[in-house]
N, C-alpha and C positions, 0 to 999 in steps of 0.2 A: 590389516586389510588395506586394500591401496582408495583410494581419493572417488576414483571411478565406479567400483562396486559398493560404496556407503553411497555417492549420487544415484545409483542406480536403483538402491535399496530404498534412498530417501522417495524417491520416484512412485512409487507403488499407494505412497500416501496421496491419496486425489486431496486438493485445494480449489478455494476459490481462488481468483486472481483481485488483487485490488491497487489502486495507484495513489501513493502515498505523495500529499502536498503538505508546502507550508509557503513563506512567504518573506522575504526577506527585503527590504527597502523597495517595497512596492512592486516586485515582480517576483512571480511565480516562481517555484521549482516544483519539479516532480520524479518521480520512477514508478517502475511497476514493482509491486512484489507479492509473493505470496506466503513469506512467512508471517503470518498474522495470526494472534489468537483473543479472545475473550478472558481477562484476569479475575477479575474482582464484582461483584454486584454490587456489595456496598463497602467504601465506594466503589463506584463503578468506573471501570479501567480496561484499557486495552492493550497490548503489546506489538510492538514491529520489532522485525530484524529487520537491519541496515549493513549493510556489508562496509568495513571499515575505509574503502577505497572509494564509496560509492560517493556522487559531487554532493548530494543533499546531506550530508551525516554533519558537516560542520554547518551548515544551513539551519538545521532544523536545532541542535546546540545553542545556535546565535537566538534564533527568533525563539526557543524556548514552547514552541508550539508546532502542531501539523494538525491536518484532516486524512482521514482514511475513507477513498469511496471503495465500494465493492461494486467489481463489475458488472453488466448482465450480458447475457449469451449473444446479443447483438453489438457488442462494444468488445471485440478481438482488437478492430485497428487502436484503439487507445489502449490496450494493453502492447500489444507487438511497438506502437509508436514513441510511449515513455520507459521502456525495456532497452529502445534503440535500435530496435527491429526492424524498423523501417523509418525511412525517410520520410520527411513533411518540412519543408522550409516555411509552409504557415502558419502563424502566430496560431497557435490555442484558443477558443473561446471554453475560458472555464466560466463557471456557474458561481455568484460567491454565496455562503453559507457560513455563517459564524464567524464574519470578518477572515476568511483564507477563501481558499480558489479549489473550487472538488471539483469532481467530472459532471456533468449535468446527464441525468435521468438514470442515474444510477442505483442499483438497487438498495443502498444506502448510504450515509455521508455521515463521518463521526469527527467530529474536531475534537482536541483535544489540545491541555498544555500540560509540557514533560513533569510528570510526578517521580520518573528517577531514572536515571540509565545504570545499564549492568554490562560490562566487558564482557565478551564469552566467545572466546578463542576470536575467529577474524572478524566478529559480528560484535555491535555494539545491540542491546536492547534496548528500547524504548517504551517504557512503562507511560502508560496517557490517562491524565484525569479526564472521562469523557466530561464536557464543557455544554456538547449539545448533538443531538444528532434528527436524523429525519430518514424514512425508509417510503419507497415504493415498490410496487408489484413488477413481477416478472422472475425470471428463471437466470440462475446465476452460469457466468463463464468458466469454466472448469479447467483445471490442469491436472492431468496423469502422465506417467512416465513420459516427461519432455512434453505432452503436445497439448492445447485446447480439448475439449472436452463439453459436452453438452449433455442436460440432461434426456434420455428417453422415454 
């Protein structure tokens, strides 16, 4: 099967979107991404994929920690913005939450520090002891086949 028809296949699976930080000599990094899932209850852990070319992958290695916010339906431009989708030459005001930098009023915000990384083809994983987290109300940003996504 060629590259195109597994993306397009992967596509059909709806996601939430979320934008993965951590922190490295005092200044932020981030991306968006949506491969994220819930590992473990006890302990309690989480997982990213990080594409191996992606600038935070050696970042988030160094500092040994990140935060995962999940978006809500009203925070597209922060997804399309840390994706690279769009331009902003203005500084970020993030929120800080467990000594790192999350998105503010986000439907939830998970810190974590790396409990183990796995190789898996051009993706590295990232296994997170959650360390702490905090959730609020509202309705999550959704992605299906390529586009945003809302719920009705």
């Amino acid at each position: 099967m060629d590259d195109r028809f597994f993306r397009s296949a992967m596509g059909k699976f709806a996601t939430g979107i979320t934008v993965v930080t951590t922190e490295v000599d005092g200044e932020a990094h981030e991306m968006t991404a949506n491969a994220f899932m819930s590992v473990s209850l006890n302990p309690k852990m989480v997982q990213v994929s990080i594409d191996k070319r992606a600038k935070i992958l050696n970042l988030i290695q160094q500092s040994k920690k990140f935060a995962i916010s999940f978006l809500s339906e009203a925070q597209e431009s922060e997804s399309m913005r840390f994706a690279g989708q769009l331009k902003d030459d203005q500084v970020y005001s993030f929120e800080r939450f467990g000594e790192l930098p999350v998105i503010k009023d986000a439907l939830a915000n998970i810190v974590c520090t790396v409990y183990k990384e796995v190789e898996a083809g051009d993706h590295i994983l990232f296994i997170g002891e959650v360390t702490d987290l905090q959730v609020s109300k509202g309705n999550p940003l959704l992605y299906f086949e390529g586009k945003y996504s809302r719920l009705t």
